[in-house]
Biopython code that builds the backbone (N, CA, C, O; Angstrom):
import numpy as np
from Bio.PDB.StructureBuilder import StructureBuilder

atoms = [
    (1, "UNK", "N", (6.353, 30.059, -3.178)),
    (1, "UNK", "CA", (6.337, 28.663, -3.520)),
    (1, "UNK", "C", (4.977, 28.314, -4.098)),
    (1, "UNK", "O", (3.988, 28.893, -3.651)),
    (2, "UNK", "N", (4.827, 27.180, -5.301)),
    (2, "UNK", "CA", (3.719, 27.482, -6.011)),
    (2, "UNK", "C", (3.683, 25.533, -5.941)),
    (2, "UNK", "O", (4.605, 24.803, -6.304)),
    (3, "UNK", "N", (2.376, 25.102, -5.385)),
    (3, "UNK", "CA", (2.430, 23.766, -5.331)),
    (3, "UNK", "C", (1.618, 23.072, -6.550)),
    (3, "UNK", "O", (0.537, 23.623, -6.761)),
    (4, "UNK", "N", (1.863, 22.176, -7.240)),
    (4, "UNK", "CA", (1.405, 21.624, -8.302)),
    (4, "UNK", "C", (1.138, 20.250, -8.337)),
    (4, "UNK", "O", (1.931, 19.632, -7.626)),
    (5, "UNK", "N", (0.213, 19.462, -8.970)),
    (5, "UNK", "CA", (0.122, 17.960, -8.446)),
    (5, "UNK", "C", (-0.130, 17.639, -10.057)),
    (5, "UNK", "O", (-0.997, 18.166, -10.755)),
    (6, "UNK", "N", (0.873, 16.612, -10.487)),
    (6, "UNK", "CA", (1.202, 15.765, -11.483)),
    (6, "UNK", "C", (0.513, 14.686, -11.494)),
    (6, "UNK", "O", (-0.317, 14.568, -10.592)),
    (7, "UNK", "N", (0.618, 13.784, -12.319)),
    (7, "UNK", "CA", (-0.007, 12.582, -12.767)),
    (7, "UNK", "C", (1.701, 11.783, -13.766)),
    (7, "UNK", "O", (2.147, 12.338, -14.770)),
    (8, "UNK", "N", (2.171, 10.829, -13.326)),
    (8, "UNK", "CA", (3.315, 10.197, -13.464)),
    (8, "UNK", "C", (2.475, 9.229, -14.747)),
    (8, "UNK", "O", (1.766, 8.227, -14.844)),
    (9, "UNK", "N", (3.055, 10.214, -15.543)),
    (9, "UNK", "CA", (2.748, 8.348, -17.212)),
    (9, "UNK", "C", (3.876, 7.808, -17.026)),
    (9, "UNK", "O", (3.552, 6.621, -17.002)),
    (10, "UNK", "N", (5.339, 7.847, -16.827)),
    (10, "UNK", "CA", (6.356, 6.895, -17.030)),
    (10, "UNK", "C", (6.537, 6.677, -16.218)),
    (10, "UNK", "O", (5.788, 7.289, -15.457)),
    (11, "UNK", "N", (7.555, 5.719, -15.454)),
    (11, "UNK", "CA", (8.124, 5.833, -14.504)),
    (11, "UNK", "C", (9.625, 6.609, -14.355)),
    (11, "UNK", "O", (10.133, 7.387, -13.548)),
    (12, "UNK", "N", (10.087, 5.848, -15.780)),
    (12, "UNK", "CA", (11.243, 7.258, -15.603)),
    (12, "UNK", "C", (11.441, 8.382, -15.469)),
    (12, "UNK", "O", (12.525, 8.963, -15.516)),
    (13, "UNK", "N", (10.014, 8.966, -15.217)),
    (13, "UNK", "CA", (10.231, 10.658, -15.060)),
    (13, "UNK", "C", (10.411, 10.605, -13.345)),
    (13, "UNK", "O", (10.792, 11.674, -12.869)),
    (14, "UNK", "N", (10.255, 9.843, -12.678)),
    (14, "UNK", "CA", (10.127, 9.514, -11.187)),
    (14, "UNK", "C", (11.779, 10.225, -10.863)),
    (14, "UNK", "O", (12.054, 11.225, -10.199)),
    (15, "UNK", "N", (12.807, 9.165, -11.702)),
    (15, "UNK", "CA", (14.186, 9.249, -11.047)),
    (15, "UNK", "C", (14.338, 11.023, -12.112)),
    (15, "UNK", "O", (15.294, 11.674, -11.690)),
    (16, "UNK", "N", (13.844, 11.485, -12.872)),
    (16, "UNK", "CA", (13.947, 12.887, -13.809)),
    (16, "UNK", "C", (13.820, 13.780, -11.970)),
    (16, "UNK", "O", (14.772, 14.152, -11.284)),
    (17, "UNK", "N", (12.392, 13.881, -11.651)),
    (17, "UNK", "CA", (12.204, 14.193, -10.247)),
    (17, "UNK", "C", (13.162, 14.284, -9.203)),
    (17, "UNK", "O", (13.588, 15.300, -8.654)),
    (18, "UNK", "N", (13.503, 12.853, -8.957)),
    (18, "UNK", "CA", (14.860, 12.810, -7.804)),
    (18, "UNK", "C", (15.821, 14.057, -8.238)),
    (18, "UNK", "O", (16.365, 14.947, -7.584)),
    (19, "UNK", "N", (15.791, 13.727, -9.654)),
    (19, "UNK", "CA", (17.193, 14.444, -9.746)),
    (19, "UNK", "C", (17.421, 16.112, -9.366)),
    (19, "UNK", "O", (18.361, 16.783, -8.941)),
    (20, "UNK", "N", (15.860, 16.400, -9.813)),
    (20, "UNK", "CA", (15.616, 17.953, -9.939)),
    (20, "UNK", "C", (15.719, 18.242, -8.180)),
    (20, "UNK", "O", (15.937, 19.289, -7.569)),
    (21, "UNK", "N", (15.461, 16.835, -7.688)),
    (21, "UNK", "CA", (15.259, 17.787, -5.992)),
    (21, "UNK", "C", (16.512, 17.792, -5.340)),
    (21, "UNK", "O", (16.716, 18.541, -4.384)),
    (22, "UNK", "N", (17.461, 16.932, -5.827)),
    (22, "UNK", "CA", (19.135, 16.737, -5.238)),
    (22, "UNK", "C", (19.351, 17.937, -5.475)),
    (22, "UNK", "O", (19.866, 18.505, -4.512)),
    (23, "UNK", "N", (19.081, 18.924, -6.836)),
    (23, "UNK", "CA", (19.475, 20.287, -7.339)),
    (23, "UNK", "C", (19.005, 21.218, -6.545)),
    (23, "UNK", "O", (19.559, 22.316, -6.496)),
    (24, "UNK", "N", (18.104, 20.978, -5.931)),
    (24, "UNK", "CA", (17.221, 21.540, -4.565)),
    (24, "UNK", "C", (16.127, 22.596, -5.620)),
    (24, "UNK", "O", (15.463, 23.549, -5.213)),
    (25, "UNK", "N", (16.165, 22.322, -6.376)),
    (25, "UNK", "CA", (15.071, 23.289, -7.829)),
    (25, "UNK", "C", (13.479, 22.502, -6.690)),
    (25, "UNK", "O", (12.729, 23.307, -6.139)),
    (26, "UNK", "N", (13.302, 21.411, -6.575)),
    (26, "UNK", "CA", (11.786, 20.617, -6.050)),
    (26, "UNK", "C", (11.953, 20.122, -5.179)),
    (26, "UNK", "O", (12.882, 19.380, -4.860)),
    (27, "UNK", "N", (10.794, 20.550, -4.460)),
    (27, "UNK", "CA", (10.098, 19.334, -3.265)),
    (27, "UNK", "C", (9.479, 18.689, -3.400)),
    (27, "UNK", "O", (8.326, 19.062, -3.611)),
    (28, "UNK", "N", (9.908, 16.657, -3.370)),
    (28, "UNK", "CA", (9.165, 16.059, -3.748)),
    (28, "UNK", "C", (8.311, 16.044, -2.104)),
    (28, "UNK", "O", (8.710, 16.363, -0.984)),
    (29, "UNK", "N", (7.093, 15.561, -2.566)),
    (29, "UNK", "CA", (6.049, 14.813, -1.200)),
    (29, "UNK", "C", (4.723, 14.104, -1.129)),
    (29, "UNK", "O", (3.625, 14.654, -1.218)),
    (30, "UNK", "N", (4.979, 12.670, -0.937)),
    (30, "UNK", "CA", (3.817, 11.974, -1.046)),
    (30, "UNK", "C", (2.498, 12.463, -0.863)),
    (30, "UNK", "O", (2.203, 13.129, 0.129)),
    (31, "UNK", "N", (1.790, 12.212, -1.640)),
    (31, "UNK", "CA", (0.231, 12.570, -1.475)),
    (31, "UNK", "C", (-0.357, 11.808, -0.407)),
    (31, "UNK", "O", (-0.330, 10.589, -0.234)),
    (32, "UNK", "N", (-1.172, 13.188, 0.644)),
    (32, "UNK", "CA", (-1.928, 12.512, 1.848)),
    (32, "UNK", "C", (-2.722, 12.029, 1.383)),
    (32, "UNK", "O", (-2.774, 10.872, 1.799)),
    (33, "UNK", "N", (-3.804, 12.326, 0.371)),
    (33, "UNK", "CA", (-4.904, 11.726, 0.317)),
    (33, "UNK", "C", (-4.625, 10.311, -0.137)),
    (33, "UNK", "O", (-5.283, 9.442, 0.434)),
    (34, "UNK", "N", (-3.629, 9.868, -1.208)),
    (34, "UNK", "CA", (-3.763, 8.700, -1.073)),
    (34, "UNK", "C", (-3.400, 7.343, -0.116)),
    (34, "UNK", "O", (-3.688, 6.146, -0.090)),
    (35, "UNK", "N", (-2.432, 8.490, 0.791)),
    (35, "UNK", "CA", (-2.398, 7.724, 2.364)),
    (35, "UNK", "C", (-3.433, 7.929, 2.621)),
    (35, "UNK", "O", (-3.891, 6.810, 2.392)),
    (36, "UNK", "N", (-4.436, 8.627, 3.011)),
    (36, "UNK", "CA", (-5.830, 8.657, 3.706)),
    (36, "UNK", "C", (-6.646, 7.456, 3.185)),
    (36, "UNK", "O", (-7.136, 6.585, 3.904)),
    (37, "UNK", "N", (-6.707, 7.505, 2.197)),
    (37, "UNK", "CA", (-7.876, 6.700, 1.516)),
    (37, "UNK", "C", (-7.075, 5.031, 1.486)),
    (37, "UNK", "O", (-7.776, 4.050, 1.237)),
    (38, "UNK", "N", (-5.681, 4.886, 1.743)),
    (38, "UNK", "CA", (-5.312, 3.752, 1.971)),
    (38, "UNK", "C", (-5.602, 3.407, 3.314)),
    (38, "UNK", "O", (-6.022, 2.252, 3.388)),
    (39, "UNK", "N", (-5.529, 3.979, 4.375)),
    (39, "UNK", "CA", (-6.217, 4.038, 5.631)),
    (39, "UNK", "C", (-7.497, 3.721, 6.111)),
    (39, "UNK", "O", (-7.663, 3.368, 7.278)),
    (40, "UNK", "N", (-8.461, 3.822, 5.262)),
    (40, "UNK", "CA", (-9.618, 3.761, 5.222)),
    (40, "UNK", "C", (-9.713, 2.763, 4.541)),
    (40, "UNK", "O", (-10.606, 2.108, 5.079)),
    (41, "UNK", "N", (-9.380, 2.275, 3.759)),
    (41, "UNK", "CA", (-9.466, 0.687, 3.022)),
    (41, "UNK", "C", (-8.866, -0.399, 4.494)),
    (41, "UNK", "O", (-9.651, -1.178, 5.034)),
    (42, "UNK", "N", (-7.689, -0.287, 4.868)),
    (42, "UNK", "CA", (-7.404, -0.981, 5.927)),
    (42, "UNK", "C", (-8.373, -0.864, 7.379)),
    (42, "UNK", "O", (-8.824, -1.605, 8.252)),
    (43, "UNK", "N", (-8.365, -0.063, 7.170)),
    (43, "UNK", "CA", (-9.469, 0.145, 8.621)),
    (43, "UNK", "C", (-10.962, -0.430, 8.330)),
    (43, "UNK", "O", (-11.645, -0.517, 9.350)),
    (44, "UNK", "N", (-11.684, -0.897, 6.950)),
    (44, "UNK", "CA", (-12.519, -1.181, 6.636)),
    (44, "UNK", "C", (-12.371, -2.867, 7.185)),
    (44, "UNK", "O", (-13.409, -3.428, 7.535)),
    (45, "UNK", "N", (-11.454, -3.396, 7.224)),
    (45, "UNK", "CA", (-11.269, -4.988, 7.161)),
    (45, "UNK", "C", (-10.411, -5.214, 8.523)),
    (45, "UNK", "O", (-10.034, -6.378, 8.661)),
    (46, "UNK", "N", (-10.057, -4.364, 9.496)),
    (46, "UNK", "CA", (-9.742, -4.285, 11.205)),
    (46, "UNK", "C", (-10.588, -5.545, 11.684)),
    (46, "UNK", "O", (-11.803, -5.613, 11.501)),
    (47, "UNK", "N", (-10.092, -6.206, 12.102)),
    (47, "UNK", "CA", (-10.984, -7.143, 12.806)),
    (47, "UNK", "C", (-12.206, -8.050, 12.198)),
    (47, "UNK", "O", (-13.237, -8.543, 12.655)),
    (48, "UNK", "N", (-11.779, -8.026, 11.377)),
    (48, "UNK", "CA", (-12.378, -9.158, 10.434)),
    (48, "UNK", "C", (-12.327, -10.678, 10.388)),
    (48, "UNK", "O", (-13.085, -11.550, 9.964)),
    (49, "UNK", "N", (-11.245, -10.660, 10.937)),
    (49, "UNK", "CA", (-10.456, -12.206, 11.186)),
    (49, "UNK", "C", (-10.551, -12.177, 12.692)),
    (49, "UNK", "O", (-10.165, -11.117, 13.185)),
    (50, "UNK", "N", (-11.123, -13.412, 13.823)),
    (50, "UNK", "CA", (-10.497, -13.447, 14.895)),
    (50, "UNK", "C", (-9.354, -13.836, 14.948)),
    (50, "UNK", "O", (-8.831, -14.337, 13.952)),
    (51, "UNK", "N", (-8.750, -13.713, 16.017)),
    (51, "UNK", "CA", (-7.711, -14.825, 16.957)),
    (51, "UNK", "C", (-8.424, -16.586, 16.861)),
    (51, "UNK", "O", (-9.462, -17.183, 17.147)),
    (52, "UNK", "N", (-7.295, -16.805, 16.361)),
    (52, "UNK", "CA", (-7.728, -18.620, 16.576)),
    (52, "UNK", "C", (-6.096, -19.558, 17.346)),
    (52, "UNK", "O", (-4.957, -19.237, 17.007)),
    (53, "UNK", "N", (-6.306, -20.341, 18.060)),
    (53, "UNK", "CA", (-5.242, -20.961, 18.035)),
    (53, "UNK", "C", (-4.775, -21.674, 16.802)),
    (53, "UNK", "O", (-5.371, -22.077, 15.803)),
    (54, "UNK", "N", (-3.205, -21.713, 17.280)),
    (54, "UNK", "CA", (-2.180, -22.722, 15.751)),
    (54, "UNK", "C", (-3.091, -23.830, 15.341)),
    (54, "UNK", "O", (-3.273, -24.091, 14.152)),
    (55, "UNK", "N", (-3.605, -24.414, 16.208)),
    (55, "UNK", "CA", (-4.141, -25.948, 16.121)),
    (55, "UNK", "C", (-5.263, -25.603, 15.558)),
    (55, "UNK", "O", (-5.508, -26.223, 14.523)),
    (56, "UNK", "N", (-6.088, -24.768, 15.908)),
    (56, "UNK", "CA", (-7.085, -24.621, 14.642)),
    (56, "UNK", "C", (-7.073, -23.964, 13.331)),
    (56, "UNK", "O", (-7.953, -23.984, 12.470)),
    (57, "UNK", "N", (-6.212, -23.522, 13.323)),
    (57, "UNK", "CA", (-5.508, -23.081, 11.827)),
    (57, "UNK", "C", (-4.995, -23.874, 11.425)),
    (57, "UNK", "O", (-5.415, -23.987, 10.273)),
    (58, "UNK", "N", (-4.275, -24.599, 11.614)),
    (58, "UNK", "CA", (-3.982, -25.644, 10.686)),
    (58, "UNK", "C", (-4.491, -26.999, 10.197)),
    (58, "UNK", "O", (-4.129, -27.773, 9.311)),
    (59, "UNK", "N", (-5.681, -26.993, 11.305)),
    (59, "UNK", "CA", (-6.811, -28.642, 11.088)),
    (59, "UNK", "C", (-7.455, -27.491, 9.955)),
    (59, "UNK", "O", (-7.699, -28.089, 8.907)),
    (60, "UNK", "N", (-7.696, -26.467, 9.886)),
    (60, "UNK", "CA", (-8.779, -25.522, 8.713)),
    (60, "UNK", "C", (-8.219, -26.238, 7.756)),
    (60, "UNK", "O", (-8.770, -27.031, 6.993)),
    (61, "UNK", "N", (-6.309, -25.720, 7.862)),
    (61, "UNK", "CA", (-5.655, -25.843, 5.964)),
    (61, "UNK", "C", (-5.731, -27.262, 5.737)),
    (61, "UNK", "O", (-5.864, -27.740, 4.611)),
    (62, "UNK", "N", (-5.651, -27.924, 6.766)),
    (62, "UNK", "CA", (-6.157, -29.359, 6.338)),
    (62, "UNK", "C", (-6.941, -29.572, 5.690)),
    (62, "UNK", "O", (-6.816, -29.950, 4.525)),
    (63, "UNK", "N", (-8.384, -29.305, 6.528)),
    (63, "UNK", "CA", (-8.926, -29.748, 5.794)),
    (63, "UNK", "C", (-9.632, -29.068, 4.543)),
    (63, "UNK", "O", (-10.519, -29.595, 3.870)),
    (64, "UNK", "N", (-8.994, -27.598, 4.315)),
    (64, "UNK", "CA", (-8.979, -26.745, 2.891)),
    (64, "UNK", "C", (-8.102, -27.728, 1.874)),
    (64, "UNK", "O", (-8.576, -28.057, 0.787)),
    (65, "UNK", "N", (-6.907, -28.131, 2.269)),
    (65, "UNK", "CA", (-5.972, -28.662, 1.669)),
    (65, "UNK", "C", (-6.552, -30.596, 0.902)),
    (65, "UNK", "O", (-6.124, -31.229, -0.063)),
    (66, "UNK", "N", (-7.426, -30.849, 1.725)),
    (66, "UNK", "CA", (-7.971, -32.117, 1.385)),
    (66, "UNK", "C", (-9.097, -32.347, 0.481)),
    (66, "UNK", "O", (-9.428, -33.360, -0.134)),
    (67, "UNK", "N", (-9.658, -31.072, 0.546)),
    (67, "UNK", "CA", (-11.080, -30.632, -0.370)),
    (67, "UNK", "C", (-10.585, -30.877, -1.284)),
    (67, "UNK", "O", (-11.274, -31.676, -1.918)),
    (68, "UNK", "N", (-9.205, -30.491, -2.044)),
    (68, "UNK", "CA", (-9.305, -30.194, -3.487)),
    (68, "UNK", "C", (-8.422, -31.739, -3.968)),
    (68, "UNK", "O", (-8.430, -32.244, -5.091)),
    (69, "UNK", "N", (-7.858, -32.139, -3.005)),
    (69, "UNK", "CA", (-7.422, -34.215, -3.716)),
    (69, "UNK", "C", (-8.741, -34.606, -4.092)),
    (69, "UNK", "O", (-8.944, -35.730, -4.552)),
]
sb = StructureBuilder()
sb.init_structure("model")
sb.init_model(0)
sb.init_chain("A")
sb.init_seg("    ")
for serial, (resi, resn, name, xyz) in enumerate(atoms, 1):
    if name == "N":
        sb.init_residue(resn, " ", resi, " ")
    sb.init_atom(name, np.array(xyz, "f"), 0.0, 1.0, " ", f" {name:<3s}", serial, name[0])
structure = sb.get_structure()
């Protein structure tokens, strides 16, 4: 088995793909790294926001919402 990593210009070659792997000719399989590195973007912004109660979230959009009349 010989693994190869593409670069997709169309999208229609996507469902070309499906088709070849129903034929069982390919294995398609998401790339880890760009799960990894999506992981690491989310984990960058973890806890960024506290916990607030409803009531103070919504006197905020208030008064976000009143700034701009």
């Amino acid at each position: 088995m010989q693994t190869v990593t593409i670069d997709i210009l169309n999208t229609k070659v996507v469902r070309l793909l499906q088709d070849l792997e129903l034929m069982q000719l390919i294995r398609l399989r998401k790339d880890k790294m760009k799960t990894t590195n999506l992981n690491i973007e989310i984990s960058k912004y973890k806890g960024a926001m506290t916990k607030q109660p409803l009531s103070e979230i919504d006197k905020q959009l208030s008064e976000l919402r009143n700034e701009w009349e």
